[in-house]
C-alpha positions in Angstrom: 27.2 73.4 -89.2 26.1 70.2 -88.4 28.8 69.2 -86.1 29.0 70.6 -82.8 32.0 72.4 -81.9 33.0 75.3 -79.1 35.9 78.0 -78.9 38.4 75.3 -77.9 37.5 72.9 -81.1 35.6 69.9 -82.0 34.3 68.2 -79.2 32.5 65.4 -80.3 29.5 64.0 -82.1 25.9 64.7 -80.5 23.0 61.9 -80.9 21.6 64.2 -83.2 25.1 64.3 -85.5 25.7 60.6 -85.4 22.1 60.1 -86.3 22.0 62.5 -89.1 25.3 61.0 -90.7 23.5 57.8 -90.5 21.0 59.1 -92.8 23.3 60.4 -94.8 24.9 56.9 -95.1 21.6 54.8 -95.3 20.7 57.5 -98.7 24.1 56.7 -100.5 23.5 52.6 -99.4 19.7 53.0 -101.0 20.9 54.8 -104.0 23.0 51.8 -104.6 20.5 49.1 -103.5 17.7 50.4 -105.7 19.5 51.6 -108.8 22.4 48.4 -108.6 20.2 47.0 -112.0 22.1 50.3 -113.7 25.4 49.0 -113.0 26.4 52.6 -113.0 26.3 53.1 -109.2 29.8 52.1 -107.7 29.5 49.7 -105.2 31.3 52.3 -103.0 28.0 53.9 -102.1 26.9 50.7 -100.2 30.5 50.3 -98.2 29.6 53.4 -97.1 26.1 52.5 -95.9 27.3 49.2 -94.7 27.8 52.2 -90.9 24.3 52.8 -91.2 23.1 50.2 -89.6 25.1 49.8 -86.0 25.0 53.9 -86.4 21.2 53.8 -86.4 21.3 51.0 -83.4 23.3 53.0 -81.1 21.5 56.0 -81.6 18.4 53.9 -81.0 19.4 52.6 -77.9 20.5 56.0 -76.5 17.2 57.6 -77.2 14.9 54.4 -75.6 17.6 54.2 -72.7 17.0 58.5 -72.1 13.3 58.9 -73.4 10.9 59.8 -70.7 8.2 58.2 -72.0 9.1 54.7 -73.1 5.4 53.9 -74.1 5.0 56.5 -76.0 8.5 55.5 -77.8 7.7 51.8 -78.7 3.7 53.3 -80.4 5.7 55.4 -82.7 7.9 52.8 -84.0 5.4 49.7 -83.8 3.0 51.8 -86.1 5.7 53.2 -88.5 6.5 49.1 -88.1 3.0 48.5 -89.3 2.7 50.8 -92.0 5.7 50.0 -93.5 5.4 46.1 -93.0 1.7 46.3 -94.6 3.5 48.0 -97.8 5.9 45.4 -98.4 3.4 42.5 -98.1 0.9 43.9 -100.3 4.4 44.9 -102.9 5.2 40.9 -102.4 1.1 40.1 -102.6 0.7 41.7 -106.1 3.4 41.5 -108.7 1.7 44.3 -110.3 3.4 47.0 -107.8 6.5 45.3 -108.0 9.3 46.4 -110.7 9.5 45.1 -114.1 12.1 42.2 -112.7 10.4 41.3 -109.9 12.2 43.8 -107.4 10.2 45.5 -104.5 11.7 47.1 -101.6 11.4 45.4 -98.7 13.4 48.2 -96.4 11.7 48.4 -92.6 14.3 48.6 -90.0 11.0 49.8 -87.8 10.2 46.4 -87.3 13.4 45.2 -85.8 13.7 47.8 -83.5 10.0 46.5 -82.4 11.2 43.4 -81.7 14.1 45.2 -79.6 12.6 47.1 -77.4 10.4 44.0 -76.8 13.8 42.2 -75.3 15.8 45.8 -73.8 12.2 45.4 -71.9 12.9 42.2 -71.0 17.0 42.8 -69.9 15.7 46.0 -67.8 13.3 43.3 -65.6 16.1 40.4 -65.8 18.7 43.8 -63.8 15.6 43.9 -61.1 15.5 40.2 -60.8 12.1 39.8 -62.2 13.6 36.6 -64.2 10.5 34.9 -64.9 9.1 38.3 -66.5 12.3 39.4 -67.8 13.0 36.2 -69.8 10.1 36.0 -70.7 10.1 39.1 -72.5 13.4 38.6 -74.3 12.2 35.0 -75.8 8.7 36.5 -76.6 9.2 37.4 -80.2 10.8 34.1 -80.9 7.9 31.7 -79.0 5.1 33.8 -80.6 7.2 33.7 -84.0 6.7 29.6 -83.9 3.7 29.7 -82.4 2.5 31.9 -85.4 3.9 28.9 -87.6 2.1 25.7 -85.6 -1.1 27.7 -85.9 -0.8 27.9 -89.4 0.1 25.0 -90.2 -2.8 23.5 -88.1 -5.5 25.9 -89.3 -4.6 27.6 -91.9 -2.5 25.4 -94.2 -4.8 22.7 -94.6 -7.6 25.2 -95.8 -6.1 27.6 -98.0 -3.8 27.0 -101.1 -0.1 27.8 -100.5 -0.3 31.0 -101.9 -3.2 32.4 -100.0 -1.4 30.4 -96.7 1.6 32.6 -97.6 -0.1 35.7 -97.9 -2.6 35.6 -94.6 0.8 35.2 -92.9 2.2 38.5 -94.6 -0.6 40.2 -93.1 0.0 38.8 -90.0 3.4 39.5 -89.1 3.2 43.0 -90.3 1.7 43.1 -87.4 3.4 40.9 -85.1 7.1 40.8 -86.5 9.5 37.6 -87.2 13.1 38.2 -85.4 13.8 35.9 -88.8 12.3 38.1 -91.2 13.1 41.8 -90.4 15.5 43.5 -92.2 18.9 42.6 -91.1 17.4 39.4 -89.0 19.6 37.6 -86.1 22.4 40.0 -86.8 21.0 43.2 -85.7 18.8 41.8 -83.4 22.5 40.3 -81.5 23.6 43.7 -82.5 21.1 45.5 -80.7 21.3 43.4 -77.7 25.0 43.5 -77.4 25.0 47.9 -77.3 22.2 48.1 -75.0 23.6 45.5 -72.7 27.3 47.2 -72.2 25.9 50.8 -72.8 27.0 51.8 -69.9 30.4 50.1 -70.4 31.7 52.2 -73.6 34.9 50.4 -73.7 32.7 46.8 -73.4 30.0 48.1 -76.0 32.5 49.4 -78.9 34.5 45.7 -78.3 31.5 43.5 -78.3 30.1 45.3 -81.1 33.6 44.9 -83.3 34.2 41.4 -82.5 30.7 40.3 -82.9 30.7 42.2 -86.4 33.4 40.9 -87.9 33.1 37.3 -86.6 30.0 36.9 -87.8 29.9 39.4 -91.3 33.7 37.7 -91.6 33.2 34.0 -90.3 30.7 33.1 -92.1 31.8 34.0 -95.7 35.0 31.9 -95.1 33.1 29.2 -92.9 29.9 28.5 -95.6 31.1 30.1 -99.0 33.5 28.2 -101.6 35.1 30.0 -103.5 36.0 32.3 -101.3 38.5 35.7 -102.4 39.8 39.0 -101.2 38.6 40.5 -103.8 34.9 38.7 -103.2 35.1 40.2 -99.8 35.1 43.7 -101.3 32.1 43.1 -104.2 29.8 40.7 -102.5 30.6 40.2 -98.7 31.0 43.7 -97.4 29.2 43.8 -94.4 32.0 43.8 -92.5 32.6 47.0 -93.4 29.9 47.8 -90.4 32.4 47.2 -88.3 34.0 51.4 -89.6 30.4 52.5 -87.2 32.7 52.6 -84.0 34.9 55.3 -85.5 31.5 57.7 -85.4 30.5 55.7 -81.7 33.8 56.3 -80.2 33.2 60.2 -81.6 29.9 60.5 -79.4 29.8 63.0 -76.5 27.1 61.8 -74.9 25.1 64.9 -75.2 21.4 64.6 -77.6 22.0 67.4 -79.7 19.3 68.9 -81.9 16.1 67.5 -81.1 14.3 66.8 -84.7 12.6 63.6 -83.2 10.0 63.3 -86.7 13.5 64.0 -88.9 13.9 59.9 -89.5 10.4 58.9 -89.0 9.3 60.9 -91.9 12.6 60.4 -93.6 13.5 56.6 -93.6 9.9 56.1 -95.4 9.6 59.2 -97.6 13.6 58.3 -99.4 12.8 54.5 -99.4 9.5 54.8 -101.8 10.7 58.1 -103.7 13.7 55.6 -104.7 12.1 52.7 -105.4 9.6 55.0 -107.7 12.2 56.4 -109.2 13.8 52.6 -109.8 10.6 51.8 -111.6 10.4 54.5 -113.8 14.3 54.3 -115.0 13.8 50.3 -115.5 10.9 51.0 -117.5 12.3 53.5 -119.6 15.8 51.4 -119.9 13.8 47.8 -120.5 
């Protein structure tokens, strides 16, 4: 059993459940995402994984908030960061190890949880009223992001053809990460913020995280998209569905559960390139 229960019944969902399920979720939204070309994959996997995502951010946030080493935390994620980042760039770099229609898989949710810790840093300073440190901190990957940009553009830009511009700056931030260019962007990077900031408010974390998901996965749709549908919000828009994550946050016990801390390190990157191999191979032998 993967769910913890005692003599008087269910009580509750460890760190180790929730994280687990996530997985479970995030394989079912891949399966989708890589094989959609099929059109034999219901779109039902990816509603499903659409609670991968805040699941995998609150169990993040509980293991950086309780780890005893926080050091030691950030070096495994900013070099699972790397290595992943450094795939994707050279997948973009040569169309060779991209799929027969262009697609490559550009999955590396590493990279935004970089960029996360950099700013939970930064709010843990801001509580001990080291502003100037603290804020620092939390616009760091933002001001480095554009100063990234006016160095190019000064030094590298006018040197280099566009394409090899494009792809020293590939290289670069697979290394130094873009809050605008990791996967899921400003909206799990808000995400993030908002859970770590009332975590030790449940009621405040589960009500931040629901508004903020459906006002932004909902409000935009009907804000920037014409024509907009029901029905479209069920096919093409269904992000909201994140919002579904606090039935499995409200189900946490607050206990860690099993400890299997390599489980998702080796997992998130093993699934993401067995699929997109498999992907290949199908389109090859369907095209």
């Amino acid at each position: 059993m993967i769910l913890e229960s005692n003599k008087k019944g269910f009580k509750g969902l460890t760190g180790f459940d929730i994280k687990f399920l996530a997985l479970v979720f995030m394989l079912l939204d891949h399966i989708h995402y890589f094989f959609q070309f099929t059109e034999k994959v219901p779109v039902l996997f990816s509603w499903i994984g659409r609670l991968a995502g805040g699941l995998f951010l609150f169990t993040m946030v509980e293991g950086y908030t309780h780890t005893s080493n926080k050091k030691k935390y950030f070096s495994r994620i900013y070099l699972m960061s790397v290595f992943m980042a450094i795939i994707k760039s050279l997948m973009e770099i040569f169309p060779a190890l991209q799929r027969g229609d262009g697609f490559y898989a550009e999955n590396s949710i590493f990279s935004t949880f970089v960029i996360l810790i950099i700013i939970f840093k930064g709010i843990d300073y801001i509580r001990g009223k080291n502003f100037i440190k603290g804020i620092g901190l939390v616009l760091s990957p933002f001001i480095i992001n554009y100063a990234i940009i006016f160095i190019f553009q000064l030094l590298v830009v006018p040197f280099f053809s566009m394409d090899m511009a494009n792809n020293i700056y590939l290289i670069v931030t697979s290394f130094i990460p873009s809050p605008f260019m990791v996967e899921g962007g400003l909206f799990l990077i808000i995400t993030g913020i908002l859970l770590y900031m009332f975590r030790e408010n449940r009621k405040l974390q589960f009500i931040s995280y629901g508004i903020f998901t459906l006002a932004w996965m909902i409000g935009i749709p009907l804000i920037f998209i014409r024509p907009i549908s029901l029905k479209l919000m069920f096919t093409n828009y269904y992000e909201w569905m994140s919002v579904f994550a606090l039935i499995f946050m409200f189900l946490y016990n607050g206990e860690k559960g099993k400890s299997m801390k390599k489980l998702f390190y080796i997992f998130y990157p093993a699934h993401v390139y067995i699929l997109y191999g498999l992907s290949i191979l199908l389109y090859n032998l369907i095209f």
